[in-house]
N, CA, C and O atoms as a GROMACS GRO file, in nm:
protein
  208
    1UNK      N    1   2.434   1.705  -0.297
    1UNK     CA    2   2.296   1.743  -0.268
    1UNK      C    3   2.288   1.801  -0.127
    1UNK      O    4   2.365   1.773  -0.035
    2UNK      N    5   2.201   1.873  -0.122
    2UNK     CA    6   2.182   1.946   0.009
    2UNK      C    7   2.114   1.852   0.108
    2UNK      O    8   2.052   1.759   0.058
    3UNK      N    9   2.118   1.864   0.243
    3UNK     CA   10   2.095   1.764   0.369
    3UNK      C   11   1.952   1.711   0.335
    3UNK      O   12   1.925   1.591   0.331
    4UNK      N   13   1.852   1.823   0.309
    4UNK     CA   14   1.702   1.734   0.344
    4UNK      C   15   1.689   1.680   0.170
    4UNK      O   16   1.576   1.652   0.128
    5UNK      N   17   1.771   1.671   0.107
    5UNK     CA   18   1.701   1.624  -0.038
    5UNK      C   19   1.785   1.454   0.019
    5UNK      O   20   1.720   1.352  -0.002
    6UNK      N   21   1.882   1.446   0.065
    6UNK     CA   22   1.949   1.311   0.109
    6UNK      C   23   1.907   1.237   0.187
    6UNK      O   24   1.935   1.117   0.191
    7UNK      N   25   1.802   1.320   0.295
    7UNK     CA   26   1.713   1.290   0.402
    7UNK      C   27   1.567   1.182   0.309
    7UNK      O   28   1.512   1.074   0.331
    8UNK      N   29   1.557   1.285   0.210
    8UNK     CA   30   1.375   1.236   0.172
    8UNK      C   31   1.444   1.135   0.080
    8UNK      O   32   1.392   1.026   0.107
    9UNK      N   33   1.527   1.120  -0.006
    9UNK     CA   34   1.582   1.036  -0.115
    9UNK      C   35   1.606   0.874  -0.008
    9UNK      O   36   1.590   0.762  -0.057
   10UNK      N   37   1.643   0.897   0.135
   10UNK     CA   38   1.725   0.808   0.188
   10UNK      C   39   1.552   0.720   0.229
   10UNK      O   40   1.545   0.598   0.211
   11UNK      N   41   1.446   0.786   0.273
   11UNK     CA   42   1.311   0.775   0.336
   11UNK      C   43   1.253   0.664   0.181
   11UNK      O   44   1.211   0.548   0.190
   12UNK      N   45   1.271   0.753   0.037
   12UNK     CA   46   1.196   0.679  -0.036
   12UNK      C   47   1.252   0.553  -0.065
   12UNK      O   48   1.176   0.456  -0.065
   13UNK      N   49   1.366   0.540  -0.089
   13UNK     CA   50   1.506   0.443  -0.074
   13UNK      C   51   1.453   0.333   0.007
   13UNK      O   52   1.443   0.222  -0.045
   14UNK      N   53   1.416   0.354   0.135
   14UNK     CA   54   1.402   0.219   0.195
   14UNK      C   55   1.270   0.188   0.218
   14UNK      O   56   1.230   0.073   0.235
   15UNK      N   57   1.192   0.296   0.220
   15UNK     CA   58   1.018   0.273   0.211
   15UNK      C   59   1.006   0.194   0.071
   15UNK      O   60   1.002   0.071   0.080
   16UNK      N   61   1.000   0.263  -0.083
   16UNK     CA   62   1.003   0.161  -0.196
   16UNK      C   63   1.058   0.072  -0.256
   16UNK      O   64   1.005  -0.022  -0.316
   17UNK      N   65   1.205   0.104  -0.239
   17UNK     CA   66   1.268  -0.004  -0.267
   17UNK      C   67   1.349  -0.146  -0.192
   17UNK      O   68   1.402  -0.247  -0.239
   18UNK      N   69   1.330  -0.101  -0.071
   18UNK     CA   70   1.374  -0.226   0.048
   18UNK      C   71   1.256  -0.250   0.085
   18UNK      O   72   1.233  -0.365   0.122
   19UNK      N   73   1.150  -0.154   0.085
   19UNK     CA   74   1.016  -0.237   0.176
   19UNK      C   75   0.995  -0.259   0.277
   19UNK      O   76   0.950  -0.368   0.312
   20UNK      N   77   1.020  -0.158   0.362
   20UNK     CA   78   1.080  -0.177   0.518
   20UNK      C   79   0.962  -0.155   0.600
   20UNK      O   80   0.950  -0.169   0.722
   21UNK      N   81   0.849  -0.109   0.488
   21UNK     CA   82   0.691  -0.132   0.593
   21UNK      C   83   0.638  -0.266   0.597
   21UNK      O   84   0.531  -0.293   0.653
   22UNK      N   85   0.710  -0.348   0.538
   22UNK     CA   86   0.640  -0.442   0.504
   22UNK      C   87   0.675  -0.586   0.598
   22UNK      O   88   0.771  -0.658   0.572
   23UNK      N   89   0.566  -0.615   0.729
   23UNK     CA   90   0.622  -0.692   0.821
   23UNK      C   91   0.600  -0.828   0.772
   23UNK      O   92   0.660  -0.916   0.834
   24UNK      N   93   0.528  -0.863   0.675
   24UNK     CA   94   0.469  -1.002   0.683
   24UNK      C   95   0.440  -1.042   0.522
   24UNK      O   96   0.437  -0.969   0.423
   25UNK      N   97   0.425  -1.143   0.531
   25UNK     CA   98   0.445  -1.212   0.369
   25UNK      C   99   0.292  -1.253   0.334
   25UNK      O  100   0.216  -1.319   0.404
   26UNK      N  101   0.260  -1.179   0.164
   26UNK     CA  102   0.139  -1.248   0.177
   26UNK      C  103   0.164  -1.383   0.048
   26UNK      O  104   0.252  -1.377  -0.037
   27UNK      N  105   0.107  -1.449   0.055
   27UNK     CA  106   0.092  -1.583  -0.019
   27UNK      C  107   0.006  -1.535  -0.124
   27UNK      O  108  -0.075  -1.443  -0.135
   28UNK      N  109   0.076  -1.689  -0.245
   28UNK     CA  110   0.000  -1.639  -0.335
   28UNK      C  111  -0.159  -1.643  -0.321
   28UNK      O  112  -0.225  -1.546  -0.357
   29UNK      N  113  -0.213  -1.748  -0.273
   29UNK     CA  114  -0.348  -1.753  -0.272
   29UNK      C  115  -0.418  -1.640  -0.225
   29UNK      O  116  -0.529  -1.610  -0.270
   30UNK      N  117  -0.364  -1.581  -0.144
   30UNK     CA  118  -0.395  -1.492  -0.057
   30UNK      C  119  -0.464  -1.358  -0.089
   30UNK      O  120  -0.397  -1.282  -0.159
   31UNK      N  121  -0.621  -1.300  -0.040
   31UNK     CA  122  -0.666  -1.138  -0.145
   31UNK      C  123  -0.623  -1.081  -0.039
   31UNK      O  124  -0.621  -1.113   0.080
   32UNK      N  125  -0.570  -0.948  -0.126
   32UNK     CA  126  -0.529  -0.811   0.024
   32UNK      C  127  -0.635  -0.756   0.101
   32UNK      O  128  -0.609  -0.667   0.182
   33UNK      N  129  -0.779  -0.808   0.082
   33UNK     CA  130  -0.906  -0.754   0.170
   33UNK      C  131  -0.890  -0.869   0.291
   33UNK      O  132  -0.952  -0.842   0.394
   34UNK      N  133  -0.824  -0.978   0.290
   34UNK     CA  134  -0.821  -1.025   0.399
   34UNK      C  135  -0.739  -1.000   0.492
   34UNK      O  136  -0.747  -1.035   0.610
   35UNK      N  137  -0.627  -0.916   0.425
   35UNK     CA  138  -0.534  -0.864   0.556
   35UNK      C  139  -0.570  -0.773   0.668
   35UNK      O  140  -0.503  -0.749   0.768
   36UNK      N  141  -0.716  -0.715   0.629
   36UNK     CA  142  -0.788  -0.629   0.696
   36UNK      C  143  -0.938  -0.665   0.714
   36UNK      O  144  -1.019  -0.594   0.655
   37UNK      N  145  -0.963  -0.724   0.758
   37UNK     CA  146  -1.122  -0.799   0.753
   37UNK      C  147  -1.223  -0.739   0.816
   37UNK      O  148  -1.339  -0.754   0.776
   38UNK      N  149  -1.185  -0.646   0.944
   38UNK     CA  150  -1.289  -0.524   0.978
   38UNK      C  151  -1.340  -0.407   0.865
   38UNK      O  152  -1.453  -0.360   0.864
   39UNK      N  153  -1.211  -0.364   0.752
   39UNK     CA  154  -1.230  -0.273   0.716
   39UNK      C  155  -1.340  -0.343   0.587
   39UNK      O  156  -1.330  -0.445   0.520
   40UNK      N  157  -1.460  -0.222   0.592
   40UNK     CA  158  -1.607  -0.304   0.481
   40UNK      C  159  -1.538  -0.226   0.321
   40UNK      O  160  -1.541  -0.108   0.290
   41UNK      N  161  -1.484  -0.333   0.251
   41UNK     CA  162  -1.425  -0.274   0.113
   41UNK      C  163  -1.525  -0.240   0.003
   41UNK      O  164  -1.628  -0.302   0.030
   42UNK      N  165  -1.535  -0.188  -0.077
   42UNK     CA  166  -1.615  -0.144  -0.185
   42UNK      C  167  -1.542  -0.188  -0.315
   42UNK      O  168  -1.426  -0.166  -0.351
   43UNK      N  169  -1.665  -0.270  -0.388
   43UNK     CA  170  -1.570  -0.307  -0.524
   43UNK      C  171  -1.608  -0.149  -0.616
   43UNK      O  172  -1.685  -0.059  -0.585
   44UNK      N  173  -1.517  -0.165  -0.737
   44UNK     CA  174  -1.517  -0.079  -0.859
   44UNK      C  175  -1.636  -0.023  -0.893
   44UNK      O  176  -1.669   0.096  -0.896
   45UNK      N  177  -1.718  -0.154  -0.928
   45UNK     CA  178  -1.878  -0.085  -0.983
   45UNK      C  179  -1.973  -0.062  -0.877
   45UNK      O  180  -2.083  -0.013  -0.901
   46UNK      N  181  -1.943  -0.088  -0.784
   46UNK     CA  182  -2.022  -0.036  -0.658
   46UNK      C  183  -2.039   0.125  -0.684
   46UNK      O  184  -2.141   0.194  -0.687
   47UNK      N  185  -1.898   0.162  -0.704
   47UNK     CA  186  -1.882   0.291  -0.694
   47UNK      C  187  -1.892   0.386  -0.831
   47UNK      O  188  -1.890   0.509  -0.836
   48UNK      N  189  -1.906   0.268  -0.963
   48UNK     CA  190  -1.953   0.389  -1.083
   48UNK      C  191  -2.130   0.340  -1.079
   48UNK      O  192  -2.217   0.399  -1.143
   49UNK      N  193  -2.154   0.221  -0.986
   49UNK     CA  194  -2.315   0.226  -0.980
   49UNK      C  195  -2.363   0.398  -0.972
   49UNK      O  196  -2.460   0.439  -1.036
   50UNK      N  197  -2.285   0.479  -0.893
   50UNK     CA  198  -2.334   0.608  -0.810
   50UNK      C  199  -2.358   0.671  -0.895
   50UNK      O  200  -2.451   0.745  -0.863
   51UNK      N  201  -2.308   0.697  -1.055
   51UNK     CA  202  -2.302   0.752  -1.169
   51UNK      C  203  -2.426   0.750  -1.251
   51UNK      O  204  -2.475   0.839  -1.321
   52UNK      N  205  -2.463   0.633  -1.225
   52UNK     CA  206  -2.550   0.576  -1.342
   52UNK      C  207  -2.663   0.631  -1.296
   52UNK      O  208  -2.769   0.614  -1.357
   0.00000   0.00000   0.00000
C-alpha cells in the first residue's frame, strides 16, 4: 500500500480498535450525560416534538 493509505489505516487502527482516546473508565451504573454536565443535552422526542 502506498504511504498515506498506511498512515490513515494505522490512525483508524488505534483510534477504533485500541481506543487510545479513551482516558478513563466509565462504570456500569454510570449515563454518558454525566461525563459532561455543563453540556444542556436534548432527549429524542424533544427533538421530533419540532415536527409535530
Amino acid at each position: 500500500m502506498e504511504i498515506p493509505h498506511q498512515v490513515g489505516l494505522g490512525h483508524f487502527y488505534h483510534i477504533f480498535y485500541e481506543g487510545c482516546l479513551t482516558d478513563h473508565e466509565v462504570g456500569e451504573d454510570e449515563e454518558a450525560s454525566s461525563l459532561y454536565p455543563e453540556v444542556k443535552y436534548k432527549r429524542m422526542d424533544d427533538y421530533l416534538r419540532m415536527f409535530l
